[in-house]
N, C-alpha and C positions, 0 to 999 in steps of 0.2 A: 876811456871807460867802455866806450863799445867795443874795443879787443878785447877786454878781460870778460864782458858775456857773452861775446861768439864763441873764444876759449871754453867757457863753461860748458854753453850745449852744445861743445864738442865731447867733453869729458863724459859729457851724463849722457848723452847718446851711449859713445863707445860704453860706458859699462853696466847698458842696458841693454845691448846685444851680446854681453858677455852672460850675463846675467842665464839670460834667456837660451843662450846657443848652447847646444848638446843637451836638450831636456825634451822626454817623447811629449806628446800631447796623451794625458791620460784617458782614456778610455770613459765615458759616463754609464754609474750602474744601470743597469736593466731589471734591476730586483722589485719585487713588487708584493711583497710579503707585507704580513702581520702578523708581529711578532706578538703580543700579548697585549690583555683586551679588559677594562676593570669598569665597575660603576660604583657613580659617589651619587650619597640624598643630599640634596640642600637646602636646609631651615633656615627660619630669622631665630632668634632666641635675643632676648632683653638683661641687659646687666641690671645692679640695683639702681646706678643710676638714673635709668630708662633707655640709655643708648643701645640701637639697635646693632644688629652685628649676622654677616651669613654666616652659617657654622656648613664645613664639608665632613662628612662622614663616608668614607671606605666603607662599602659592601664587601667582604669576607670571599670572593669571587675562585670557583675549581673552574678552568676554561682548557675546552678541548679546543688546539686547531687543528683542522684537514688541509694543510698547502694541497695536495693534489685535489682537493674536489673544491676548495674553498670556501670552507663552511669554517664558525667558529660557533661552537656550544657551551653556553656559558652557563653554571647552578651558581650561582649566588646564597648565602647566607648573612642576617641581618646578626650584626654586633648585639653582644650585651647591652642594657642600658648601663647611663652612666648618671651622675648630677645635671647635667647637661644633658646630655639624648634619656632623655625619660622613655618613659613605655608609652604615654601618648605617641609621641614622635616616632618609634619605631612602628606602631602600630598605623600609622598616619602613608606610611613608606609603598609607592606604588609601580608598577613597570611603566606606567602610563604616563609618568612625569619622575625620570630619574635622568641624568647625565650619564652618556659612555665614552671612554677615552679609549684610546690604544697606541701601541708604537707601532710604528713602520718600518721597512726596509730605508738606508740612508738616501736622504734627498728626493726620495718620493714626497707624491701629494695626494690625498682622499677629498672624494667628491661623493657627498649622500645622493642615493638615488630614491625615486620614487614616495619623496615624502620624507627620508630617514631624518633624525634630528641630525643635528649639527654635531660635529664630537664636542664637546663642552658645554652642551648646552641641554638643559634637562628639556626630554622630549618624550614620547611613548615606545617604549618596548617591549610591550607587551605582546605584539606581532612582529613576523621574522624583517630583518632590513637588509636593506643592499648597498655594500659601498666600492666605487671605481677606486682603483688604487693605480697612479702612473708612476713608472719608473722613471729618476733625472734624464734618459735618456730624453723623454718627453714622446716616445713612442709605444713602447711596452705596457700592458694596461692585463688589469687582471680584477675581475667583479667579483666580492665576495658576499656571504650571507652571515647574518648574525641571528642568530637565534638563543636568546635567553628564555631558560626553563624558571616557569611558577615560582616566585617567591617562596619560602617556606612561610605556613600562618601563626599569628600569632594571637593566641584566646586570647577572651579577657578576663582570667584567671592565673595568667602565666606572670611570674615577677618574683621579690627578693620578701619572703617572708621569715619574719621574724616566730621561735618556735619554742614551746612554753611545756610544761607539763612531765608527765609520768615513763620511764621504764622499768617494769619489774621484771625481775630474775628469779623465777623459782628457788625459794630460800634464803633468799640474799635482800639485803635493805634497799628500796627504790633509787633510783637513779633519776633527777633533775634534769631534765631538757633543757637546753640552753646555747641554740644555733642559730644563724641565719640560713636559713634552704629557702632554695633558688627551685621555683615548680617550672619547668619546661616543657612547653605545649606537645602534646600526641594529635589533639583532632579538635575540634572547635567545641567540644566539651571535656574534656580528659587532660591532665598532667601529668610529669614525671617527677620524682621527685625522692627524695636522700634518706633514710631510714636512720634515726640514730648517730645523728653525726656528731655532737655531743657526746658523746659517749663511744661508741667506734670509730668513728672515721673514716667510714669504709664507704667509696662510691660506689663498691657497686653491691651496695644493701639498698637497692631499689624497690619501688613499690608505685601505684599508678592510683592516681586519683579522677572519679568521673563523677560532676556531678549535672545530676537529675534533674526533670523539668520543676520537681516540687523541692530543690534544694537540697534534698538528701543525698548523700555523698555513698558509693557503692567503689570500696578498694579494693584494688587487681594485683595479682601478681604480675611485674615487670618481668618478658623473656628473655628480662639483661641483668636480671640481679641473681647474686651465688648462690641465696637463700629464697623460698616460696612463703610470700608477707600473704595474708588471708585475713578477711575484717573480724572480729572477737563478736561472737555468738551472744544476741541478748545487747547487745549497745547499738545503738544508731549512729552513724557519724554523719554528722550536718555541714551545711556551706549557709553563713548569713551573709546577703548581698549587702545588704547597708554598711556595716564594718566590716566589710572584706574579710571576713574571721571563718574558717577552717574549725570543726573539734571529729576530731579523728578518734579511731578507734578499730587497733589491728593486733596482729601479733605473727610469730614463725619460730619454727621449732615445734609443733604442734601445744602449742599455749605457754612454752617455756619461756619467751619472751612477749609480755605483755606492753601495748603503747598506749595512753590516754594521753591525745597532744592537741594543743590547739598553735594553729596556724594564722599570725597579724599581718595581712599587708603591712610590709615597711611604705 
């Protein structure tokens, strides 16, 4: 019995030197990049049963890198709401408590400096960070900065409303409104938002809504829509905070199209 496992680690020796003999020693990278750089919110959200659950959401993230100066500048944009990421939640969304990830050059390692969160781990970025990145060599080392620019804001007017009411056509029988428009934030009081889509379809029949410290609503021509929308002379258009409700009143073409719309938070 013992000749036949001396035999053996004779065998598996030799064909472990076989194995091994004529093969270089490869080189370990020196690379110390970062390759691209994202951040995610992360909420609890409640099923009906009551069980809890973390929900991750992707930030919509344009990221500049500088490898020679290394700097990464990240603009982020927040997702539409959904049934699940409502517009509390999105509005709830802060630099100060988000998660950032990124990838690396292969077999590197990052190390936060001066504070930075942890990559996975929701922290403040709201101020610029630093993170060491070593190459597998385990010599190579290259400290970068990350700077994430201002959130885009989001009012609390902005959301998926439901759109009711009147288009007249000079000589032609009125037209039924009958859409969902989506208003998208301009400034902490002001909207954007879809002109007739009911009835044209056309995105870019824009038109901007701003309302007032006393709830009356004052409509702007958007410098991104085909047509110039202006509010119809002698009608007020109002915003009531308690039922979220819009009643508009505009028009373009110089009066040839008439709107009387009211606008429901969905």
């Amino acid at each position: 019995m013992k000749k036949y496992i001396y035999i053996l680690a004779i065998l598996v020796s030799t064909l472990t030197s076989c194995i091994n003999w004529g093969l270089e020693e490869l080189p370990l990278y020196d690379e110390v990049e970062i390759t691209s750089f994202d951040l995610e919110h992360r909420y609890t959200t409640e099923n009906a049963n009551g069980v809890e659950s973390v929900v991750f959401t992707k930030l919509n993230s344009s990221v500049d890198i500088s490898s020679e100066n290394a700097i990464i500048t990240v603009t982020a944009t927040i997702p539409p709401p959904t049934q699940i990421f409502t517009q509390e939640i999105r509005r709830s969304i802060s630099l100060e408590n988000i998660a950032g990830y990124f990838k690396l050059s292969p077999a590197s390692k990052v190390e936060p400096l001066d504070g930075a969160p942890e990559l996975g781990v929701p922290g403040d970025f709201s101020v610029e960070r630093k993170y060491k990145v070593t190459a597998a060599d385990g010599k190579t080392t290259k400290i970068w900065t990350v700077k994430v620019n201002p959130l885009p804001e989001i009012n609390q007017f902005e959301g998926l409303y439901k759109e009711s009411g009147t288009l007249v056509r000079i000589g032609e029988p009125a037209d039924q409104l009958d859409a969902e428009i989506y208003l998208e934030t301009i400034n902490s009081n002001t909207c954007r938002a879809q002109a007739g889509k009911s009835v044209f379809n056309n995105p870019d029949i824009l038109y901007q809504i701003q309302v007032n410290a006393d709830n009356t609503v004052t409509i702007k021509n958007d410098p991104n829509s085909v047509v110039e929308i202006f509010p119809q002379d002698g009608k007020v258009s109002t915003y009531n905070p308690t039922t979220k409700t819009f009643d508009l009143h505009y028009h373009y073409r110089n009066g040839d199209r008439l709107f009387d719309t009211k606008l429901i938070l969905k």
